[in-house]
N, C-alpha and C positions, 0 to 999 in steps of 0.2 A: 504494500500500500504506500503511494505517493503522499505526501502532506506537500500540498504550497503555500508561501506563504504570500500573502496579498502584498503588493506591492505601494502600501502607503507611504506617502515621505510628508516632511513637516521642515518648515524653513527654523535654521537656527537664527536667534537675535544676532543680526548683522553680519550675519554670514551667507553660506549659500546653503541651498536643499538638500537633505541626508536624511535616508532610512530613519523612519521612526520603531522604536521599537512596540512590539504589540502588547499590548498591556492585557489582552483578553485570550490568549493561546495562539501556539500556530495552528497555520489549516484553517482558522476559525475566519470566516469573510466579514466584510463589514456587518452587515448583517447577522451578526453570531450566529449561523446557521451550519451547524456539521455534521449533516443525517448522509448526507452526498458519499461522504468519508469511509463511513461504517458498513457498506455494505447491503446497506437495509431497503429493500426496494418496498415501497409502501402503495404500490399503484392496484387497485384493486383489494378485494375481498379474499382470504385463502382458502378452502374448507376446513372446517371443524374438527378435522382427525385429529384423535391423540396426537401421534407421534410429529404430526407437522405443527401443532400446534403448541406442543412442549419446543419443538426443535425453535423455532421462532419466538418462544418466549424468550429460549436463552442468549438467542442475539440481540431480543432487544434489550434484554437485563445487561449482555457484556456492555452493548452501546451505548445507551445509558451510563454506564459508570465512567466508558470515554468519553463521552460527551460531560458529564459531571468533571472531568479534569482537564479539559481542553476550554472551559469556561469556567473555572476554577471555582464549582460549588466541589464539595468537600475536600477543599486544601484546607491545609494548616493557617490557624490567624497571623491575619498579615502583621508584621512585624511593627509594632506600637513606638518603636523608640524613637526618640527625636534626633532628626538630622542634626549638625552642630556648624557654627559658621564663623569663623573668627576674622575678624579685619582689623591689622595691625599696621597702623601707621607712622611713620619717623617722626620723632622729635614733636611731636603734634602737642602742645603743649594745652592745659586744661581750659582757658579761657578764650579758645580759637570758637569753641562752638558759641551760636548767639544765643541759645539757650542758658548757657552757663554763665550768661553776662557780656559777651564777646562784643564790642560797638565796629568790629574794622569789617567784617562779611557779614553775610547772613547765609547761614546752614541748613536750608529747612528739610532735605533728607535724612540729615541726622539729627535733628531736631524730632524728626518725626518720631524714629526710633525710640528718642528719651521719652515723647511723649505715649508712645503705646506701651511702653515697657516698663522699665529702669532705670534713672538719672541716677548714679551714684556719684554724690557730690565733694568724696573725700578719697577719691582714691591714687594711689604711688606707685612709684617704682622701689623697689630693693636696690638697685644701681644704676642712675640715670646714664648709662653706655650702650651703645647698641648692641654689643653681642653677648657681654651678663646678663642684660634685662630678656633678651630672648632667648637664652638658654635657662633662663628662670620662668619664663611663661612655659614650653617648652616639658619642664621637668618639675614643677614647684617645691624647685630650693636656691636656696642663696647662691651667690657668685662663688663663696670659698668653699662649698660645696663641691657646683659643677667644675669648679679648676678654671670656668671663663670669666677669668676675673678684669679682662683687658680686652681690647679688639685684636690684642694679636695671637691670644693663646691657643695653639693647634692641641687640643687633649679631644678625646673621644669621651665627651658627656655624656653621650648616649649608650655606651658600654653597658651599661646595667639591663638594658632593655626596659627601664620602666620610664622612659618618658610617652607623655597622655598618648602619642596615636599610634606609638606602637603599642601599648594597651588595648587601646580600642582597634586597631586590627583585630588582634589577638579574639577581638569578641564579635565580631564579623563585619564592622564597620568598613568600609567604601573609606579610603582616607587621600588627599590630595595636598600637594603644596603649588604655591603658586606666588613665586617672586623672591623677595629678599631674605636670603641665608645670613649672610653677611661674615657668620663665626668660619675660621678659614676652611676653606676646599676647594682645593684647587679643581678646576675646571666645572664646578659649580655641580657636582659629583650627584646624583638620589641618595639620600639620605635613609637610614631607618627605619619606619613606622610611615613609609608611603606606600601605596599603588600607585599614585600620580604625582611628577614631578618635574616641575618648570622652574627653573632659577636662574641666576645668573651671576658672575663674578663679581666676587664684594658689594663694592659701591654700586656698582651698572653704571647706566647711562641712564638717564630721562629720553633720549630721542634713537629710533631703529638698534633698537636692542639685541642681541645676539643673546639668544635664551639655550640653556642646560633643557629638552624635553625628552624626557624617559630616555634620556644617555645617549640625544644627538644634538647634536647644535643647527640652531637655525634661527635666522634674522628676523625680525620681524618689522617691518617700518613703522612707525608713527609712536606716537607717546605710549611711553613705558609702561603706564598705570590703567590704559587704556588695553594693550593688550593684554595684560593681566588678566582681568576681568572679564575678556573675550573669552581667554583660555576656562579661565572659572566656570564662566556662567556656560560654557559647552559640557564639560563635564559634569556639572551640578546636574545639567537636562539629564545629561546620560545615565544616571544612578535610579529613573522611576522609585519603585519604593522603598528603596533599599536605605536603610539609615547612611548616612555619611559624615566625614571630617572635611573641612575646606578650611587652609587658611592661606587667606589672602595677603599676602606681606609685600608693604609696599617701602620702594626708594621713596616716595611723596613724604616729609614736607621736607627733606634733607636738602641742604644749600650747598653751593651755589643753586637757587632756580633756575628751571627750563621749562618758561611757560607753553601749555598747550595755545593753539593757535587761537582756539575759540575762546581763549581767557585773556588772550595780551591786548594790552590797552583799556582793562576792566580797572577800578577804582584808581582812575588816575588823576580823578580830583580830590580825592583823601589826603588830612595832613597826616603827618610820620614822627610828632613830637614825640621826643626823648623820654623814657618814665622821670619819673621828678627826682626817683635814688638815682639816676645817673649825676644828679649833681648835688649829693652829698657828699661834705669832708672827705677825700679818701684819708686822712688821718685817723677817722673814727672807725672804720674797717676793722675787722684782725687782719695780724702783719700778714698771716698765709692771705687774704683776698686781695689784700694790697698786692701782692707778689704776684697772685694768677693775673692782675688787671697788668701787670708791666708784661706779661709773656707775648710773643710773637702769635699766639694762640688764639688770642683774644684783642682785635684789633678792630676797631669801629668800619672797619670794609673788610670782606670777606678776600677766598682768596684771586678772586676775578675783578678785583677790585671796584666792588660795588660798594655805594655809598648805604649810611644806615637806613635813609629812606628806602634806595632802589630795593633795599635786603629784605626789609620786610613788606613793603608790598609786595615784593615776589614771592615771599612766603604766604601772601594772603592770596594772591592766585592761586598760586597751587593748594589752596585749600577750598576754592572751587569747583577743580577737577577729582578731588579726592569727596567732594560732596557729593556732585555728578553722576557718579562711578557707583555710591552707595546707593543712590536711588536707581539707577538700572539693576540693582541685586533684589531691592525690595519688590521691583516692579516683578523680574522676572519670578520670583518667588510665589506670589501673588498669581501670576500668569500659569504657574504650573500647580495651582491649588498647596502647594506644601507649606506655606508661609504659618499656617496656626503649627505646623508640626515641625519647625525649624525653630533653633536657639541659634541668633545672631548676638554676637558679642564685638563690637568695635572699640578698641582701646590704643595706646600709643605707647614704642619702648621707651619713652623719657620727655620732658617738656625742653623748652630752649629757652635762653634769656637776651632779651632782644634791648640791653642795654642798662639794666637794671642792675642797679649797683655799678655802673660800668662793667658790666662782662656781659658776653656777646658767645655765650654756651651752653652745654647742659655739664654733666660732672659739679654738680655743688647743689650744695643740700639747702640754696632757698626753694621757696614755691613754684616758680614758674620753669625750675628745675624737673622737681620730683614727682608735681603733680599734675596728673595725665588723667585724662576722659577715659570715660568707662558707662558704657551704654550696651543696657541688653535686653531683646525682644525676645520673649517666651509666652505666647498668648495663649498655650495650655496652662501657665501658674502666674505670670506674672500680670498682676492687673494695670489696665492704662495708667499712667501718670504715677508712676511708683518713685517717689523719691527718697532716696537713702544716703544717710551722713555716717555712714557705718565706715570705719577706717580699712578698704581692700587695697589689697596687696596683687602688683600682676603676677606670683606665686600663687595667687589662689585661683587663677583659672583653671590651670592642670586640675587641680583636686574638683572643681566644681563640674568640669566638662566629663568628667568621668561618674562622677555621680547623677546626674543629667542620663546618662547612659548605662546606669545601672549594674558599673562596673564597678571592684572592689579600689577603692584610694591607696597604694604604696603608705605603710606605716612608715616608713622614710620622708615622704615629702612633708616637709615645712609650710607651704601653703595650707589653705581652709578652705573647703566647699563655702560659697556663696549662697549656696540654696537656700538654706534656710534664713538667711536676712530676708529675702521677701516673700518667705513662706507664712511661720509663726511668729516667727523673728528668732534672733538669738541672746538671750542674757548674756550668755556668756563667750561673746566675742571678744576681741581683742581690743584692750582701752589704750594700748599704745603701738609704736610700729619703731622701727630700728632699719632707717637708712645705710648703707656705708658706700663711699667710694669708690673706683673703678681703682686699680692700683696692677701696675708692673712687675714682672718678675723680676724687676731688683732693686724692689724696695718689699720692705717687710709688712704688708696689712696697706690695710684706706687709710691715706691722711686726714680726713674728714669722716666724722660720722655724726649720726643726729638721732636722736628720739622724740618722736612726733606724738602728743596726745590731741583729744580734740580741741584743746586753747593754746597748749605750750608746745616750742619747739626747744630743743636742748642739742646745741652743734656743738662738738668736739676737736677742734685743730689740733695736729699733733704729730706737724713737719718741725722737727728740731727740737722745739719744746710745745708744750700743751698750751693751747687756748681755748678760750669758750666765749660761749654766746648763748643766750637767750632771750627769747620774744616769745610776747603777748598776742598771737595769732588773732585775736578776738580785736583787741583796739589796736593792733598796730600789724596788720593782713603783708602790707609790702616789706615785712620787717626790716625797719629803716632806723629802729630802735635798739640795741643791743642794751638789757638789762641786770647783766650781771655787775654786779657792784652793789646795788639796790640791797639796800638793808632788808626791805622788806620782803624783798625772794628769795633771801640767801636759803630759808632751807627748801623752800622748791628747788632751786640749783642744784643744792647736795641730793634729794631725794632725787633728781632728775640724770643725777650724775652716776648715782647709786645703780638706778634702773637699767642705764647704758651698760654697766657690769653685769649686771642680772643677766639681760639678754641675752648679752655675748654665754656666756654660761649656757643659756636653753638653747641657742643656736648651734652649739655645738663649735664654738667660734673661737679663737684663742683669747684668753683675758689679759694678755698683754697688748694686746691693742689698747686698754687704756691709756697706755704709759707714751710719751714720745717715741718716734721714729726716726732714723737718718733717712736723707733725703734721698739719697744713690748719690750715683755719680755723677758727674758732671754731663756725661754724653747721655746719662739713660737717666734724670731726672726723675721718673716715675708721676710726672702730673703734665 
């Protein structure tokens, strides 16, 4: 017996026409009609004899039960678990969205997001660097954990086999990458815990990218982010009902910019004044800020020699494109009915300081540093307009996307399911969080580290000899205030100071980080 299969096809989003697959059997025609198949000639009346009319019961009972699986009455229940979507953008710092307060764009894609879902209004990074913070999304645990404590360290983090999607393989998950690795491999190699695998070397480019796909290289023209997203949203179609992983990592908002075409020349009547810490005292600094503001590092033009204006409105463009980008996923979600049975999660490895305090980076434990957007749409649990001031950590994605999936959490990771913040809630969540710095292999630990509650922050310098700081998050949000000396917080300092030890202890961390550090050397500085 022949089975054909009908030759439907269906256009992919901005692409060209390809096989669709058949969601109701093969053989089966548009018309779900498969008596043609089975042998069964129905034309006419047969006689009543026993033996012909037993003989014919039993084909129609066999055809029957093919017909019952070629139209999938008595299969197994379709597989209940939620798709997972993670969109992870560069340096995108927390008050980029105009939801969150943002006056330079307006985001209404991901606006939308915050408002069906999740706004979490306090959440960080563990190490404002690109390739800690993603090998801590990634695995949920800290940098001195994974060993990627720097952008340059080649250690295999994934060695243990327990980062989230090779996990969820493991449990039958469909899983995909798509864009920025960044942590070193050369030739932008398939990683671990994929089936699908698009990347590209380091940094990439923003324009005709030359992409890593399933271990062949091929160019792709036009903006970076854009064919990201192509590639996504074709395999997203391709998975029908099958749960899956997708993460979307994108070069977007990393500078120097490369504006998309359909964004250059967008807010060019906007002004680009200075935050107002860029013209405080640098005397009243610690000496370590003083010092990052004199580095070659950190120079009021990037290194294409764009002015502070051009800089950041190029960064507000490219926050256009990456809003864009996120409304064709919702759209196409929506388009394929999966969107109530998809967890989308858009967050960013680290914020960036566009002048504040004078410094023109991430790596440093103010705000506009450490604190990154975190938006998640789950419209099986999470109700519209959920807003939470719960302190997340990007280590608790791993733990939560696997929970989400109903797989068991690694008693090793250090992150925390999120779940239950906008389920029950949680009492007993975490009342404080522990920063630390990006740091080289030849220097000993982060020169900078900070503990963050929800009103105080407690920084730690500790290049040469130890400094500190502390700020009133609540009346003084740009911490332009350093209140250590104040009689009247000396023992929140000590008790703040105390905690920074504590952590390090639960973190499994060394507690000589307390103490000062040498700097390195002269050639390998370590900051």
């Amino acid at each position: 017996m022949v089975l054909r299969t009908p030759s439907h096809v269906r256009r992919v989003r901005g692409g060209s026409p390809r096989r669709a697959p058949n969601r109701v059997g093969r053989g089966v025609g548009p018309g779900g009609h498969a008596h043609h198949l089975l042998g069964i000639r129905l034309r006419g009346r047969r006689p009543a004899s026993g033996p012909a009319v037993r003989g014919f019961s039993l084909r129609l009972a066999l055809g029957l039960q093919f017909l019952a699986l070629l139209t999938g009455c008595g299969q197994a229940p379709a597989d209940e678990r939620p798709s997972l979507v993670l969109v992870l953008a560069d340096d995108q710092r927390f008050d980029t969205l105009s939801c969150a307060g943002g006056k330079h764009v307006q985001t209404p894609c991901l606006d939308r997001i915050a408002a069906e879902g999740a706004f979490f209004e306090r959440a960080y990074v563990t190490t404002s660097l690109c390739c800690p913070a993603r090998a801590g999304i990634l695995t949920g645990l800290y940098a001195h954990k994974t060993q990627i404590r720097s952008n340059e360290d080649d250690v295999d983090f994934l060695a243990s086999g327990l980062g989230f999607p090779e996990l969820l393989q493991a449990e039958g998950y469909a899983t995909g990458f798509f864009g920025k690795w960044h942590i070193p491999n050369p030739g932008a190699m398939p990683q671990p815990g994929f089936d699908k695998w698009v990347s590209f070397d380091g940094q990439g480019q923003y324009l005709d990218e030359t992409f890593n796909i399933d271990g062949e290289r091929k160019q792709l023209l036009g903006f970076n982010t854009d064919r990201l997203f192509d590639l996504a949203l074709e395999w997203i179609g391709d998975q029908g009902s099958r749960p899956y992983l997708a993460i979307i990592s994108l070069k977007n908002l990393h500078r120097p910019p490369t504006v998309p075409k359909r964004h250059r020349g967008s807010l060019a009547d906007q002004d680009w004044p200075l935050p107002e810490s860029a013209h405080d005292p640098v005397e009243e600094l610690p000496a370590f800020v003083q010092r990052v503001r004199t580095t070659l590092r950190n120079r009021f033009f990037d290194d294409e020699g764009l002015t502070h204006e051009m800089s950041v409105r190029g960064y507000y463009q490219m926050m256009l494109s990456l809003d864009d980008n996120v409304g064709r996923l919702t759209a196409a979600l929506e388009e394929d009915g999966t969107s109530d049975r998809t967890a989308l999660f858009v967050t960013s490895d680290g914020g960036f300081m566009w002048g504040e305090h004078g410094l023109y980076r991430k790596r440093t434990a103010y705000e506009p540093s450490i604190h990154v957007p975190l938006l998640v749409r789950f419209p099986r649990e999470i109700a519209a307009g959920t807003s939470l001031t719960d302190l997340a950590l990007n280590i608790d994605i791993a733990p939560t996307m696997l929970d989400l999936a109903g797989a068991t959490i690694p008693s090793t990771y250090q992150g925390r399911s999120m779940r239950r913040l906008w389920g029950a809630g949680a009492p007993d969540w975490r009342r404080d969080l522990l920063y630390i710095d990006g740091w080289g292999k030849f220097v000993d630990g982060p020169q900078e580290m900070a503990v963050c509650t929800q009103r105080y922050k407690y920084v730690r310098y500790r290049r040469g000899v130890v400094e500190e700081a502390l700020f009133d998050l609540e009346a003084d949000p740009d911490e332009r205030h350093n209140i250590v000396g104040q009689e009247e917080h000396a023992a929140r300092l000590a008790a703040m100071a105390q905690r920074m030890s504590d952590l390090l202890v639960e973190l499994e961390a060394p507690p000589t980080w307390m103490e000062a550090v040498e700097p390195g050397s002269a050639e390998h500085p370590g900051r």
